[in-house]
PQR file of N, CA, C, O and H, with PARSE charges and radii, in Angstrom:
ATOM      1  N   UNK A   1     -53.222  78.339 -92.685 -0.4000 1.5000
ATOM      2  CA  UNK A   1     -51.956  79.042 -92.754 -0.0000 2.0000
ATOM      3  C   UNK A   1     -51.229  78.649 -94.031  0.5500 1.7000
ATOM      4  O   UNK A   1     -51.216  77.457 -94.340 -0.5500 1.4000
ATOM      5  N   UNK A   2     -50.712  79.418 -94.689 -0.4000 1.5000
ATOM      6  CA  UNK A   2     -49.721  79.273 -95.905 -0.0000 2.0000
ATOM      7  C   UNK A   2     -48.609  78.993 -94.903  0.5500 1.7000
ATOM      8  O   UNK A   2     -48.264  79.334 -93.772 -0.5500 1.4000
ATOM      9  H   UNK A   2     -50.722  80.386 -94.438  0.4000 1.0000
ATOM     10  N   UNK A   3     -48.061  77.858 -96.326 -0.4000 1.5000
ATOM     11  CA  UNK A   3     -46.204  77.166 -95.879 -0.0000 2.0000
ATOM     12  C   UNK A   3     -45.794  78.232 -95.403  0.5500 1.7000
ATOM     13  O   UNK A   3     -46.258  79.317 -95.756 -0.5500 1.4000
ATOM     14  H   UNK A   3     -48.341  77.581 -97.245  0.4000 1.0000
ATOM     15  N   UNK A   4     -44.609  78.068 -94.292 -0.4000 1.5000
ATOM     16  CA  UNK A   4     -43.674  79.157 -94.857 -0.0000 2.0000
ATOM     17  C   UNK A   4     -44.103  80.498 -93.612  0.5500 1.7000
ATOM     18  O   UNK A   4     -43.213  81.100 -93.011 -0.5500 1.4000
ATOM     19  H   UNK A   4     -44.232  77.187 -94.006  0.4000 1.0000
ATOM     20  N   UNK A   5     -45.223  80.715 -93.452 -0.4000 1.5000
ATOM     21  CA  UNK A   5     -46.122  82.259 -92.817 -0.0000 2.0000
ATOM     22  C   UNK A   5     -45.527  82.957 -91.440  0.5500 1.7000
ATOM     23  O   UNK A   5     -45.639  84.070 -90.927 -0.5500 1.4000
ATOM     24  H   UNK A   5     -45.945  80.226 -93.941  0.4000 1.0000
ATOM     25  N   UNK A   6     -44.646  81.389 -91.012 -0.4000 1.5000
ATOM     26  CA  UNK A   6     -44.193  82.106 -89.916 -0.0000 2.0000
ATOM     27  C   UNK A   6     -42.494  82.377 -89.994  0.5500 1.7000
ATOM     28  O   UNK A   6     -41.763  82.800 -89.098 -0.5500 1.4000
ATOM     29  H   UNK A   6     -44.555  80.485 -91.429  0.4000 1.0000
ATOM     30  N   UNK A   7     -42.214  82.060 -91.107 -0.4000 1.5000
ATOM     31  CA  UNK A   7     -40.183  82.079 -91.244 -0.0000 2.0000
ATOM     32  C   UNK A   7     -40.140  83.275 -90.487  0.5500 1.7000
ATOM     33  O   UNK A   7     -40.951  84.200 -90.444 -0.5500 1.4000
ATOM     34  H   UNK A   7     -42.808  81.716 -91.835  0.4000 1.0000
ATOM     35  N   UNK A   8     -38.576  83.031 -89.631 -0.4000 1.5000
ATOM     36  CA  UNK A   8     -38.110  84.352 -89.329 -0.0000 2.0000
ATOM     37  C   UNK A   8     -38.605  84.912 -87.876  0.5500 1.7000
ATOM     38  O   UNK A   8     -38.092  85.797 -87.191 -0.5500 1.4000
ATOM     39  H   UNK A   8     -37.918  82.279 -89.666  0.4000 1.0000
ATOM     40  N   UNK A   9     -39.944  83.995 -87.583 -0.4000 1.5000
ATOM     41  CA  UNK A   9     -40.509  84.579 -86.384 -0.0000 2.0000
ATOM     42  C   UNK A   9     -40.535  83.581 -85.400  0.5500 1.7000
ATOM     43  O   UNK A   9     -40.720  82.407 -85.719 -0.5500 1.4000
ATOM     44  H   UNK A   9     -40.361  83.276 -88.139  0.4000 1.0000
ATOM     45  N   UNK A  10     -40.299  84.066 -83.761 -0.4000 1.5000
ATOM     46  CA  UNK A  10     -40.236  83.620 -82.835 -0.0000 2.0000
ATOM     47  C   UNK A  10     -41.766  83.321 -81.521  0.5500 1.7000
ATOM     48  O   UNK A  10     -42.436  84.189 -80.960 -0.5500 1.4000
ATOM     49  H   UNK A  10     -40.148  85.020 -83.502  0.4000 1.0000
ATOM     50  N   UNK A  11     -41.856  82.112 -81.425 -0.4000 1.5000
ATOM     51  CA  UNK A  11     -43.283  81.878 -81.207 -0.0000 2.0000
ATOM     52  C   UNK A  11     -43.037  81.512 -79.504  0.5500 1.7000
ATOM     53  O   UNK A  11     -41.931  81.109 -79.142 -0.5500 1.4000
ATOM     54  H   UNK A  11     -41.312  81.407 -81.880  0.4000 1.0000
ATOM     55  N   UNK A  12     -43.911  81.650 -78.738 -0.4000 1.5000
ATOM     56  CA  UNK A  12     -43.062  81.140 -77.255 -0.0000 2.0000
ATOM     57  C   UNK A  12     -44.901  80.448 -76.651  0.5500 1.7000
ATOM     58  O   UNK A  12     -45.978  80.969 -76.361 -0.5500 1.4000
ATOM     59  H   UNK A  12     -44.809  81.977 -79.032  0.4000 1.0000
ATOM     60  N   UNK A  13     -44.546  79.558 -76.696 -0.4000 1.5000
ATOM     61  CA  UNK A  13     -45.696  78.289 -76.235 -0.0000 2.0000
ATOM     62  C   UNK A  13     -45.166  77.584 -75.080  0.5500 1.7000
ATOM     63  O   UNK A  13     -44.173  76.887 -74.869 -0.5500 1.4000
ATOM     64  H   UNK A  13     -43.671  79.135 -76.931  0.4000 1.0000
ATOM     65  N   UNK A  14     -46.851  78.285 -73.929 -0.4000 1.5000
ATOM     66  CA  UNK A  14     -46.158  77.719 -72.759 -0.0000 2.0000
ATOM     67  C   UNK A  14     -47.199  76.614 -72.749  0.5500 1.7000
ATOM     68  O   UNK A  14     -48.307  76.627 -73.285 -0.5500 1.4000
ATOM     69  H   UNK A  14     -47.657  78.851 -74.100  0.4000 1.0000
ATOM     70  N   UNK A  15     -46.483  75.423 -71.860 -0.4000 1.5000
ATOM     71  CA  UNK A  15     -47.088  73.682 -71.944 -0.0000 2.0000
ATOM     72  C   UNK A  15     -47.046  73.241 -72.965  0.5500 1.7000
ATOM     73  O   UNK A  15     -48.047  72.687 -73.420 -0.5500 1.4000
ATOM     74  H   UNK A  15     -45.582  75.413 -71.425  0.4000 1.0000
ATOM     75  N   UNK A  16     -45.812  73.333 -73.729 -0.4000 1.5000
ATOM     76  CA  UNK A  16     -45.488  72.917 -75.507 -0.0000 2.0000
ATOM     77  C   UNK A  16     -45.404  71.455 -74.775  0.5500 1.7000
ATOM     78  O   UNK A  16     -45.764  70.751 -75.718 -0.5500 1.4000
ATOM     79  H   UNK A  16     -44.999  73.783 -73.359  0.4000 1.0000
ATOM     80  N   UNK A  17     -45.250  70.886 -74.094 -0.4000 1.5000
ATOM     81  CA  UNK A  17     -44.364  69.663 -73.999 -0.0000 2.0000
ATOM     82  C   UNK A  17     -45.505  68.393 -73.775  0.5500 1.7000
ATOM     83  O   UNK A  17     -45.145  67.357 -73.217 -0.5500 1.4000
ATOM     84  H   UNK A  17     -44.957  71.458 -73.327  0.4000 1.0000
ATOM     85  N   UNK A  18     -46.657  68.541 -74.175 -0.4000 1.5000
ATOM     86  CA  UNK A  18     -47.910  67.908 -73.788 -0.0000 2.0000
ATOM     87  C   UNK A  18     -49.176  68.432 -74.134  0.5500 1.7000
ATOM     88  O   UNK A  18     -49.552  69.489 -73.629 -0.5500 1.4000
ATOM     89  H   UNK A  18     -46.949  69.383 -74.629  0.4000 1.0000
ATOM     90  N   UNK A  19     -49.814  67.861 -74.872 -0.4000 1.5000
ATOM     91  CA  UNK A  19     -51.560  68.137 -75.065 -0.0000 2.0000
ATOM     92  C   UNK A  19     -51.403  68.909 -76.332  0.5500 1.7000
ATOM     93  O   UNK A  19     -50.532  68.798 -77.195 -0.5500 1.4000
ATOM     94  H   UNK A  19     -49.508  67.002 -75.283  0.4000 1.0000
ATOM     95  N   UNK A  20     -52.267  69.589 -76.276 -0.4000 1.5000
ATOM     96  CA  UNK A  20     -52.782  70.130 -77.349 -0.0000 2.0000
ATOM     97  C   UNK A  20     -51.796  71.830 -77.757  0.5500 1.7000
ATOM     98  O   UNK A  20     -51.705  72.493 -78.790 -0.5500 1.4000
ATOM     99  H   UNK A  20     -52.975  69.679 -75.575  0.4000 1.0000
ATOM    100  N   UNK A  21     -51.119  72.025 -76.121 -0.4000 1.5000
ATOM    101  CA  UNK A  21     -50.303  73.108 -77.096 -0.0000 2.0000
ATOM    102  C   UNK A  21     -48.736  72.534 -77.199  0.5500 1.7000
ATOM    103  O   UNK A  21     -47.857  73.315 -76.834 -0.5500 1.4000
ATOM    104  H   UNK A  21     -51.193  71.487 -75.281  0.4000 1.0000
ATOM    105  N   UNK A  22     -48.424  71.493 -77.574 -0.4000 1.5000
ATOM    106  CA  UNK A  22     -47.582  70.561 -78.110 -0.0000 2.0000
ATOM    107  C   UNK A  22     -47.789  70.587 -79.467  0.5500 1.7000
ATOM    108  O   UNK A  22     -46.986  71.145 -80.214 -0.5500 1.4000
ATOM    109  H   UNK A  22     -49.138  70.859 -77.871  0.4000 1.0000
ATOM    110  N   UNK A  23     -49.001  69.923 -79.952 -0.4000 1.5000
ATOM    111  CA  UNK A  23     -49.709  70.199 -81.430 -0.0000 2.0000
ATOM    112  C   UNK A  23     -49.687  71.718 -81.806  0.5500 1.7000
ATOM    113  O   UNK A  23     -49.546  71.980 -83.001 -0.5500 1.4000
ATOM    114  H   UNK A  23     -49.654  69.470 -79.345  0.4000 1.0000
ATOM    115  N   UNK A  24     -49.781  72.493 -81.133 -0.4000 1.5000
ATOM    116  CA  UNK A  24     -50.267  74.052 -81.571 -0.0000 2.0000
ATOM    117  C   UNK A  24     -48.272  74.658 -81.772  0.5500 1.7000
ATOM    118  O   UNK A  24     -47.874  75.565 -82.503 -0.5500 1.4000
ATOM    119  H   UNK A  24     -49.895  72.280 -80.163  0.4000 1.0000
ATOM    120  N   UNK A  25     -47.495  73.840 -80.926 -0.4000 1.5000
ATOM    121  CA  UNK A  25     -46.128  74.235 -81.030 -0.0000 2.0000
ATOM    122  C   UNK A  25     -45.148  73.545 -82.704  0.5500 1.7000
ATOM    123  O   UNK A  25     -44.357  74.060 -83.494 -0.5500 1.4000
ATOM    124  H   UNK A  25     -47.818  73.104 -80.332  0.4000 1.0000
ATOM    125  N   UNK A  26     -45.834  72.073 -82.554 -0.4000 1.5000
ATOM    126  CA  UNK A  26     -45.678  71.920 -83.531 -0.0000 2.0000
ATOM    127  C   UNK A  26     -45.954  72.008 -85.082  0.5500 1.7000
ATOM    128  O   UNK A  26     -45.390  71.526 -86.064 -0.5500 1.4000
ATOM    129  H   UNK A  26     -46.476  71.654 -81.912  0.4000 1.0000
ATOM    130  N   UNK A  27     -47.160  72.898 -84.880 -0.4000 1.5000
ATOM    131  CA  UNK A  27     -47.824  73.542 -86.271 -0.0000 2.0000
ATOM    132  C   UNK A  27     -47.435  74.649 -86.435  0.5500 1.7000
ATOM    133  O   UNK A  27     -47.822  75.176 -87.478 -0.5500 1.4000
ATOM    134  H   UNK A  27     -47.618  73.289 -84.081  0.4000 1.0000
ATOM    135  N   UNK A  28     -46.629  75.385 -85.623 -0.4000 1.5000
ATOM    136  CA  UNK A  28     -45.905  76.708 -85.903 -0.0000 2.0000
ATOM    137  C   UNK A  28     -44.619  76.303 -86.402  0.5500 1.7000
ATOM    138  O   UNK A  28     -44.173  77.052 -87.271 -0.5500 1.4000
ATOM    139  H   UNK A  28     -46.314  74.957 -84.776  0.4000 1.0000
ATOM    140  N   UNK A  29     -43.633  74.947 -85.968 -0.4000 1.5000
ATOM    141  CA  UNK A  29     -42.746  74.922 -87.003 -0.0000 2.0000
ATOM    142  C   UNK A  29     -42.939  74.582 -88.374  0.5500 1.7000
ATOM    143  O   UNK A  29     -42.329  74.987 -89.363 -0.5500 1.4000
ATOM    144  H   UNK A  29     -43.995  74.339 -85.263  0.4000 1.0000
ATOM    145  N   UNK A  30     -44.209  73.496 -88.244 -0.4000 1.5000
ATOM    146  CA  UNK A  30     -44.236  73.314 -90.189 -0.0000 2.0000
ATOM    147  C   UNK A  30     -44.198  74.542 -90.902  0.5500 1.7000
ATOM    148  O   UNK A  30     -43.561  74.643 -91.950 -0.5500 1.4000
ATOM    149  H   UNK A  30     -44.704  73.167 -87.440  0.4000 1.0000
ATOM    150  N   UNK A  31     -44.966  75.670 -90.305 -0.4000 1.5000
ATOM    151  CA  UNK A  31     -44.897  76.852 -91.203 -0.0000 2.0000
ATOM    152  C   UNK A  31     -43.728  77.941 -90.459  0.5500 1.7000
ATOM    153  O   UNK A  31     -43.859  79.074 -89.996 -0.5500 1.4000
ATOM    154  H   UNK A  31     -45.484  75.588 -89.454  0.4000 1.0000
ATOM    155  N   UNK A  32     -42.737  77.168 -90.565 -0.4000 1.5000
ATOM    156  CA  UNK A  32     -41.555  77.940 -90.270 -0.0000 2.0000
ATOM    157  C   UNK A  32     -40.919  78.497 -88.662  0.5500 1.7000
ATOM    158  O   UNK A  32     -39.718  78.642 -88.435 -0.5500 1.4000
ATOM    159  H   UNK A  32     -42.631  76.248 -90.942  0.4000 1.0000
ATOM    160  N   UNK A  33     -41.776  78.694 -87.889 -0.4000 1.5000
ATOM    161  CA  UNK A  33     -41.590  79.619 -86.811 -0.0000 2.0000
ATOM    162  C   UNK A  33     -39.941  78.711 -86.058  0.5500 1.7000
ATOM    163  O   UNK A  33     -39.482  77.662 -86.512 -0.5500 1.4000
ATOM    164  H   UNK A  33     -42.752  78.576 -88.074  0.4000 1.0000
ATOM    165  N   UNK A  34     -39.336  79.527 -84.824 -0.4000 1.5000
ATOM    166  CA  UNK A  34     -38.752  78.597 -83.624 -0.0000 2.0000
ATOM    167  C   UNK A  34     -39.672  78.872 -82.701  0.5500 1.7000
ATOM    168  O   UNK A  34     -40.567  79.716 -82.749 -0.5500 1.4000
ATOM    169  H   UNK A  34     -39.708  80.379 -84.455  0.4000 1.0000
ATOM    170  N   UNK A  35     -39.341  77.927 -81.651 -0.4000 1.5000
ATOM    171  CA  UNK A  35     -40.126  77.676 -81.249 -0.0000 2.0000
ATOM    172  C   UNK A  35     -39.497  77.893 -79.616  0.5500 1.7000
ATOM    173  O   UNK A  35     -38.442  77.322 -79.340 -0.5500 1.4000
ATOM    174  H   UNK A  35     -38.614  77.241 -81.613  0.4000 1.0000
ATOM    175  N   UNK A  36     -40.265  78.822 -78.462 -0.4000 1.5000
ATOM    176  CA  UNK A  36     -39.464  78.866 -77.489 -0.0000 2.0000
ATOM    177  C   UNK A  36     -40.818  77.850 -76.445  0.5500 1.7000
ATOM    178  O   UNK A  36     -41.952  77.642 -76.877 -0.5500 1.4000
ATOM    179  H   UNK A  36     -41.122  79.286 -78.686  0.4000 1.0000
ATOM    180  N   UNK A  37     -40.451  77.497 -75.451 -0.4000 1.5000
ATOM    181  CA  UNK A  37     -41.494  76.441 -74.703 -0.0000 2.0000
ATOM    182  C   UNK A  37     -41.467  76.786 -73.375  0.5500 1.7000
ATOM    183  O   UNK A  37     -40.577  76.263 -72.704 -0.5500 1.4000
ATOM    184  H   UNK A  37     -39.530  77.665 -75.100  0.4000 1.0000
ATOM    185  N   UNK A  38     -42.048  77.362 -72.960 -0.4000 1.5000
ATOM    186  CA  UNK A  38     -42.429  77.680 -71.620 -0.0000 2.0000
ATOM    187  C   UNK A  38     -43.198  76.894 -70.778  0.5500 1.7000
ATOM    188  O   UNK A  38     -44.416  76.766 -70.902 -0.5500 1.4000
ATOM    189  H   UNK A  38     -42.771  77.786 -73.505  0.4000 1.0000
ATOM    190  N   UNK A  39     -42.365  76.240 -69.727 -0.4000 1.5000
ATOM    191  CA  UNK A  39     -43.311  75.215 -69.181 -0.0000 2.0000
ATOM    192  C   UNK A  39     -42.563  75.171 -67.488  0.5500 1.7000
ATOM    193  O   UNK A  39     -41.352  75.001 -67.346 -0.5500 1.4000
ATOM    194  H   UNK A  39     -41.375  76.344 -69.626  0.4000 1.0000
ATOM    195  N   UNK A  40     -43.151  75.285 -66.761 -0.4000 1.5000
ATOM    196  CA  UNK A  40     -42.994  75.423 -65.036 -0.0000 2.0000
ATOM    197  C   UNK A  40     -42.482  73.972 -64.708  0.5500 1.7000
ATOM    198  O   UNK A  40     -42.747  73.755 -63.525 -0.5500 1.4000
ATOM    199  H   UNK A  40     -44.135  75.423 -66.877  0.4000 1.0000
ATOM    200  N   UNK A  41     -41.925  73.013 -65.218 -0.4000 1.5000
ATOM    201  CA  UNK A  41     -41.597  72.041 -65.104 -0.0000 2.0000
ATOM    202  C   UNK A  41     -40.228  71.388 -65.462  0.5500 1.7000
ATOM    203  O   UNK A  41     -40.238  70.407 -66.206 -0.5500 1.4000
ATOM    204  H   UNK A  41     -41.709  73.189 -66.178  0.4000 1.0000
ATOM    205  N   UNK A  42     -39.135  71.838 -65.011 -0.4000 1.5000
ATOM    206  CA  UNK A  42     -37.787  71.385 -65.885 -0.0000 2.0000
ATOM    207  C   UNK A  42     -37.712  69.877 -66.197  0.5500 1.7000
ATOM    208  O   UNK A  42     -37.117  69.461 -67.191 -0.5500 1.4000
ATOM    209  H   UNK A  42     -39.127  72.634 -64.406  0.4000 1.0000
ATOM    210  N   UNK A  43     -38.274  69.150 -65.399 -0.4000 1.5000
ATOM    211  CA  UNK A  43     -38.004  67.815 -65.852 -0.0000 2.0000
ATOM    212  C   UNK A  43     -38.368  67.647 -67.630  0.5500 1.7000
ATOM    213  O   UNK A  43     -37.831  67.005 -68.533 -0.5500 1.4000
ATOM    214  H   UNK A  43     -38.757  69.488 -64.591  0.4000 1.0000
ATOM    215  N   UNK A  44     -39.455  68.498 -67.571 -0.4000 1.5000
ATOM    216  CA  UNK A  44     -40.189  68.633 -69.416 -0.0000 2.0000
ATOM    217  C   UNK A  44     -39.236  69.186 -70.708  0.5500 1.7000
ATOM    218  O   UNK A  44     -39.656  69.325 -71.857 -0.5500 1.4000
ATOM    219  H   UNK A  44     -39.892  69.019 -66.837  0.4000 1.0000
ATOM    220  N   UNK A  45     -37.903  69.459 -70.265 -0.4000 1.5000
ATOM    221  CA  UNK A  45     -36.812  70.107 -70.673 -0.0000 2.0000
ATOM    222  C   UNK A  45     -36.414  69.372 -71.644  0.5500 1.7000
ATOM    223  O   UNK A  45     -36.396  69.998 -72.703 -0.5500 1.4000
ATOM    224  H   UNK A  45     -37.562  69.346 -69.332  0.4000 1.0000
ATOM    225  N   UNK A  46     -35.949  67.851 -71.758 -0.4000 1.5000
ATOM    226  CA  UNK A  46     -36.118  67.217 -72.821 -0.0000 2.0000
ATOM    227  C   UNK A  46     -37.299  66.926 -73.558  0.5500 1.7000
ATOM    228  O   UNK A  46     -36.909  66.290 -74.538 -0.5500 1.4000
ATOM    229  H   UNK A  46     -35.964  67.342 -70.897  0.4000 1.0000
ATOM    230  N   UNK A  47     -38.483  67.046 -73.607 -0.4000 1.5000
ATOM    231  CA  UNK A  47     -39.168  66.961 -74.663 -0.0000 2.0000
ATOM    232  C   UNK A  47     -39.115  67.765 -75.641  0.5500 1.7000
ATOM    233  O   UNK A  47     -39.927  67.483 -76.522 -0.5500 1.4000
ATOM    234  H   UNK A  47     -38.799  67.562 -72.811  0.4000 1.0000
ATOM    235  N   UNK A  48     -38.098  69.197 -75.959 -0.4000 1.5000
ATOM    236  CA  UNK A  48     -37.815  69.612 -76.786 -0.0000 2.0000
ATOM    237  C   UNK A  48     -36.914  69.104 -78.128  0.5500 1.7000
ATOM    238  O   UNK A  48     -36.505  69.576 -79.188 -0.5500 1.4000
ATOM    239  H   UNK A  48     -37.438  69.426 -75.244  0.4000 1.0000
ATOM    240  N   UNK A  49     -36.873  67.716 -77.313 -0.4000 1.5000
ATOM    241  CA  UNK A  49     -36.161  66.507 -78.514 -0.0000 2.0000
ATOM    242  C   UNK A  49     -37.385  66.594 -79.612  0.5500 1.7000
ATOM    243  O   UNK A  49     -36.970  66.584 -80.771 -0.5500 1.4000
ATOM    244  H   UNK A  49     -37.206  67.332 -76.452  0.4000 1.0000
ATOM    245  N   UNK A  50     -38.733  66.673 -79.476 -0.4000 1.5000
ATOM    246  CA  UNK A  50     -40.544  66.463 -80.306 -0.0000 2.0000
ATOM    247  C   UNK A  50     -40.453  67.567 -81.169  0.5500 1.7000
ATOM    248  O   UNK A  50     -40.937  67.413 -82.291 -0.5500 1.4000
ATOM    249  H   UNK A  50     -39.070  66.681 -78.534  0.4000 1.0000
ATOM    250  N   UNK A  51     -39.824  68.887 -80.832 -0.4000 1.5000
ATOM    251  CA  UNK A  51     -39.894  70.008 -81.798 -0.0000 2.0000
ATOM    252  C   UNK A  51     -38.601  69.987 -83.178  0.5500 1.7000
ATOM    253  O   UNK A  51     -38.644  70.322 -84.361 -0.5500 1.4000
ATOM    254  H   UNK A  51     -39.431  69.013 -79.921  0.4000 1.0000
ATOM    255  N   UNK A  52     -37.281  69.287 -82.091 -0.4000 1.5000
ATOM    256  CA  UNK A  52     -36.342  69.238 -83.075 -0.0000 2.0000
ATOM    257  C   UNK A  52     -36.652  68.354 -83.803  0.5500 1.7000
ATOM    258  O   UNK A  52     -36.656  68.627 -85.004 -0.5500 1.4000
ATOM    259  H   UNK A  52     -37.246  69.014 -81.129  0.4000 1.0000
ATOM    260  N   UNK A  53     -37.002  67.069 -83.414 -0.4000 1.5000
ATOM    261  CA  UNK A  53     -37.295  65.775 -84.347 -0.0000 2.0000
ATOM    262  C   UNK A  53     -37.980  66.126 -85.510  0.5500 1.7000
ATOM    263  O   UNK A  53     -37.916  65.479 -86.555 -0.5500 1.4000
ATOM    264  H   UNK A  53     -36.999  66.848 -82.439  0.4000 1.0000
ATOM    265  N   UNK A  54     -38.797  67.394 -85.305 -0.4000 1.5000
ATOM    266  CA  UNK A  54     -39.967  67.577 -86.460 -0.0000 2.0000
ATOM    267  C   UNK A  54     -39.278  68.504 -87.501  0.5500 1.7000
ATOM    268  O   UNK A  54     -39.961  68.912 -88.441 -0.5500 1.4000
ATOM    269  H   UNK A  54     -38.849  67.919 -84.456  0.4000 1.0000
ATOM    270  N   UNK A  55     -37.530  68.984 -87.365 -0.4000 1.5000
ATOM    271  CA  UNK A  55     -37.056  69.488 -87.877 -0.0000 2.0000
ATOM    272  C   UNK A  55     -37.170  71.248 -87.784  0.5500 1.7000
ATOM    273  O   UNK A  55     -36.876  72.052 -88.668 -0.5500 1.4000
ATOM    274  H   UNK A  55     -36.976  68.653 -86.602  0.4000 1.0000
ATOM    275  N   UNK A  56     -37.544  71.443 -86.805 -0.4000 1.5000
ATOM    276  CA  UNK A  56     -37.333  72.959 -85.868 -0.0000 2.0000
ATOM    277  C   UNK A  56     -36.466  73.095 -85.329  0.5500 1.7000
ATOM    278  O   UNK A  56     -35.535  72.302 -85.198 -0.5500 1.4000
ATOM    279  H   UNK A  56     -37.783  70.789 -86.086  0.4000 1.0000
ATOM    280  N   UNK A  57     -36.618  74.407 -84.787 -0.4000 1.5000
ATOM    281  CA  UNK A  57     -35.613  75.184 -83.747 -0.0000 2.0000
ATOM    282  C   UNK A  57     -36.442  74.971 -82.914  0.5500 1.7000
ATOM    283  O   UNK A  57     -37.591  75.340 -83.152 -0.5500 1.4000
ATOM    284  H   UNK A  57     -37.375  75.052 -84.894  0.4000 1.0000
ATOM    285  N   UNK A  58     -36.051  74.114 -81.300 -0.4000 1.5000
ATOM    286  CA  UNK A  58     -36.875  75.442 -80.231 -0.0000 2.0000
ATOM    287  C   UNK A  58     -35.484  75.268 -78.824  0.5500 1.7000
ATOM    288  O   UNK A  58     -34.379  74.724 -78.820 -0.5500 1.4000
ATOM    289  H   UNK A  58     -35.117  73.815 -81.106  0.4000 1.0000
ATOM    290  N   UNK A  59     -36.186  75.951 -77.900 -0.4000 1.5000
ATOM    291  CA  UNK A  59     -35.704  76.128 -76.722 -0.0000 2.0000
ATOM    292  C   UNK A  59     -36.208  76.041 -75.297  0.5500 1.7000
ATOM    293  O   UNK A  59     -37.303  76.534 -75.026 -0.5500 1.4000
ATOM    294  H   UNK A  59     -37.084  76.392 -77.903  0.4000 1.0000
ATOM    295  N   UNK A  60     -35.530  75.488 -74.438 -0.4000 1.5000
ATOM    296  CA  UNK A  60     -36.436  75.690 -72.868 -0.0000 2.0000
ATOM    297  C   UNK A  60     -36.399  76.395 -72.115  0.5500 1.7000
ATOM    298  O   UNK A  60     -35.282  76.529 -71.614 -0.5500 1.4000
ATOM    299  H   UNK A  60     -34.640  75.088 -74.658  0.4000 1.0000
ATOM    300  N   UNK A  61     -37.389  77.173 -71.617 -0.4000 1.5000
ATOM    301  CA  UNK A  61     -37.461  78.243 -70.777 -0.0000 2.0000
ATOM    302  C   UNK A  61     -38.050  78.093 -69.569  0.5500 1.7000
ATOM    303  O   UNK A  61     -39.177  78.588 -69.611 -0.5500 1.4000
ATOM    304  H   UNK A  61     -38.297  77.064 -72.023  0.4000 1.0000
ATOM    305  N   UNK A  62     -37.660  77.396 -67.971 -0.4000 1.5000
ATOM    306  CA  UNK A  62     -38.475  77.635 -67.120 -0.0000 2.0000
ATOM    307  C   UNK A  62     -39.400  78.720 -67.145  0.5500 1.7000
ATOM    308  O   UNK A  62     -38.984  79.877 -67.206 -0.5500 1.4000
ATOM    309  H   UNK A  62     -36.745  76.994 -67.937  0.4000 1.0000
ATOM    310  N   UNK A  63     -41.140  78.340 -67.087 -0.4000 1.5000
ATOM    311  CA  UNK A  63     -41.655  79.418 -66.729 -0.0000 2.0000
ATOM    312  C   UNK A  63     -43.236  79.124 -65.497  0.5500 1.7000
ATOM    313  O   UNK A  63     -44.037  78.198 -65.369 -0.5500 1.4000
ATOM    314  H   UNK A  63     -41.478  77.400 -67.037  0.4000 1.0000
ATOM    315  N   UNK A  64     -43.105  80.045 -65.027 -0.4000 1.5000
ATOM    316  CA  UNK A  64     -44.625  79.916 -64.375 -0.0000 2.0000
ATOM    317  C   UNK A  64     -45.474  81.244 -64.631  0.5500 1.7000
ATOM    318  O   UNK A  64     -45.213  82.375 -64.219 -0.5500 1.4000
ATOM    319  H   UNK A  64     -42.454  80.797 -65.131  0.4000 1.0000
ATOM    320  N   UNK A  65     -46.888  80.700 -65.656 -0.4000 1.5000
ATOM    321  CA  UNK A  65     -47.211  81.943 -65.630 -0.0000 2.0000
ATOM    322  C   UNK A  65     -48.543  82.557 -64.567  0.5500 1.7000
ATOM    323  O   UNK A  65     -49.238  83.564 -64.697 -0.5500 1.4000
ATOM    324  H   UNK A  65     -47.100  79.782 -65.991  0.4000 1.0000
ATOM    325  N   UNK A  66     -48.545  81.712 -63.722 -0.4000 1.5000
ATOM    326  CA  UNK A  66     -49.380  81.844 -62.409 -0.0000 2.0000
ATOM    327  C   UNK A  66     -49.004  82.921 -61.389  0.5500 1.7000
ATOM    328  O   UNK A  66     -49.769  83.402 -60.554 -0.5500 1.4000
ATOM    329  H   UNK A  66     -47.980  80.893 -63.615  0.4000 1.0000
ATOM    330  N   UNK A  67     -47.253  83.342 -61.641 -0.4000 1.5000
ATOM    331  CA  UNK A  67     -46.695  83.898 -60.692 -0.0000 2.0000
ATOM    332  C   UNK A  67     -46.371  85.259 -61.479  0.5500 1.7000
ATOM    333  O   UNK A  67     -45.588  85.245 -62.428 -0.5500 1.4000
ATOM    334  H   UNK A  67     -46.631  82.951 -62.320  0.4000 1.0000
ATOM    335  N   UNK A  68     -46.885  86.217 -61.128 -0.4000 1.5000
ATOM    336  CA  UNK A  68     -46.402  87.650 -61.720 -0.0000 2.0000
ATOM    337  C   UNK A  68     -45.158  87.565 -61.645  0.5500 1.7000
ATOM    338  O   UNK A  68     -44.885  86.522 -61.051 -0.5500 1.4000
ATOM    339  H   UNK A  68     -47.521  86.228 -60.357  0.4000 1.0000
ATOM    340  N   UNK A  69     -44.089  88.220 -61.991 -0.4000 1.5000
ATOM    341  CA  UNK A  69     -42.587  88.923 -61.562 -0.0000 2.0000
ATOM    342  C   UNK A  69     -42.367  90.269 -61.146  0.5500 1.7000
ATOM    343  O   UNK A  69     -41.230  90.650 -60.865 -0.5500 1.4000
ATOM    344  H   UNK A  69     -44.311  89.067 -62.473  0.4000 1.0000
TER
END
């Protein structure tokens, strides 16, 4: 990915808060993106301290994506 590839765009990574799409959340801010985190777990609500620390935007979104709506 070129610097920069994602400015402007909104990325929504669910299980940002652990493993490997933690890493995959945080390689969308180096190249710019925010970052929204979808994770079925509110207690995981502060680990969005890992995205800001890295100097991003993100946000928490209860989600489950097991459960249609």
């Amino acid at each position: 990915m070129s610097e920069g590839q994602f400015n402007d765009h909104i990325v929504m990574v669910t299980g940002a808060t652990t493993g490997i799409s933690r890493v995959i959340a945080l390689a969308f801010v180096q190249q710019g993106a925010r970052i929204i985190i979808g994770e079925v777990d509110v207690r995981d609500e502060d680990r969005v301290v890992t995205i800001t620390a890295a100097g991003g935007y993100a946000c928490f979104v209860e989600t489950d994506v097991s459960q249609a709506t």
